[in-house]
C-alpha positions in Angstrom: 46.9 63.6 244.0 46.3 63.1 240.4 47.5 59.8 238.6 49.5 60.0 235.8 47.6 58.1 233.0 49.0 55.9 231.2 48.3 54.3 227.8 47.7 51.0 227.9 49.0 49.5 224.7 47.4 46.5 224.4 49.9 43.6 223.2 49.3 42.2 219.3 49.2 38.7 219.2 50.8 37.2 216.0 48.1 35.2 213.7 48.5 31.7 214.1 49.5 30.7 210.4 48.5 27.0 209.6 51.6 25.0 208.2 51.3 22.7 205.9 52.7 19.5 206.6 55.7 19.1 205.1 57.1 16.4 202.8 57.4 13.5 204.5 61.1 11.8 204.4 61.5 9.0 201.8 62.5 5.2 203.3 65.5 4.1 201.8 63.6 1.6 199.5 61.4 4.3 198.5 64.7 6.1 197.4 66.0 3.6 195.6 63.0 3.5 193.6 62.8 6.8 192.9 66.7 6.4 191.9 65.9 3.7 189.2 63.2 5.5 187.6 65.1 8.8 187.3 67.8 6.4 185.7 65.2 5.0 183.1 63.8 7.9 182.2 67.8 9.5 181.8 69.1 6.6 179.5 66.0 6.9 177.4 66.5 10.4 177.4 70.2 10.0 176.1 68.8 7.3 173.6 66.2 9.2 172.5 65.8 8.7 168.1 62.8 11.3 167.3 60.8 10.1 164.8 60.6 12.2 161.5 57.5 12.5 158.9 57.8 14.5 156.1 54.9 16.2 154.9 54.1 17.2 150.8 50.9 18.1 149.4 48.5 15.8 151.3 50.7 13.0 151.9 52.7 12.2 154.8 56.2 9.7 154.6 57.8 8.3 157.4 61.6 8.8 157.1 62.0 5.6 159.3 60.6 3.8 156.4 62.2 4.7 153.8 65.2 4.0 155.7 64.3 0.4 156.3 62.7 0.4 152.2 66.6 1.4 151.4 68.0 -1.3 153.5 66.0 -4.1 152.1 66.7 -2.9 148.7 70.2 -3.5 149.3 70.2 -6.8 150.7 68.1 -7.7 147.9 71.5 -6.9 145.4 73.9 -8.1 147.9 73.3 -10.4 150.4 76.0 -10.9 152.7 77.2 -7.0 153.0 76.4 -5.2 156.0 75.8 -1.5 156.1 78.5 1.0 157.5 77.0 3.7 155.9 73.6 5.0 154.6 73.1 8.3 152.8 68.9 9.0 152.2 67.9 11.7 149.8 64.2 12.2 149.4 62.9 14.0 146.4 59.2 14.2 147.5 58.3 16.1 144.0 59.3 12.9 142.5 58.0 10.5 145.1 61.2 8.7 145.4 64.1 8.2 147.5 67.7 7.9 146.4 69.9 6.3 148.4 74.0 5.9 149.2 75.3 2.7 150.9 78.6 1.9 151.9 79.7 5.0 149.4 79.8 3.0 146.8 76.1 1.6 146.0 73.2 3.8 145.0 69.6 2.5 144.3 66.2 4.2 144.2 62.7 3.5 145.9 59.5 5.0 144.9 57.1 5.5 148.1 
């Protein structure tokens, strides 16, 4: 009698993939921490004031300042009256910076 033969089909083993260990879970201290920095960082975020430079022919002015320059300026001429309202206009072909206060006092500052 003659056997029938049959293919063997040997059976494919799937490759063993190496995991990589996954994060590990964060203790509830751990989470707080993590909770007050992303607060921090959020607040300084909304806070954030950029700071601006302007730039002319070589020299380089710090708006910042020239805001502060305006403000002493005006407390020099009145004393006693606090600022509501600042309007800067800088005019670096000139080298100076007009100013608005309150709406109703103007000055000047060379930088």
């Amino acid at each position: 009698m003659a056997r029938k033969a049959v293919d063997k089909v040997p059976k494919t083993e799937e490759p063993k993939v190496k995991k990589k260990p996954g994060r590990q879970p964060l203790t509830a201290e751990e989470k707080a921490a993590a909770a007050e920095v992303r607060a921090k960082l959020k607040e300084k975020a909304v806070h954030l004031k950029p700071a601006l430079i302007l730039q002319y022919q070589g020299s380089d002015v710090d708006m910042d300042a020239l805001v502060e320059a305006a403000k002493a300026d005006f407390h020099n001429a009145k004393k006693r009256t606090p600022i509501t309202a600042l309007t800067l206009y800088v005019k670096p072909e000139e080298r100076m910076a007009y100013y608005v206060i309150n709406e109703d006092h103007e000055g000047k500052i060379s930088y």
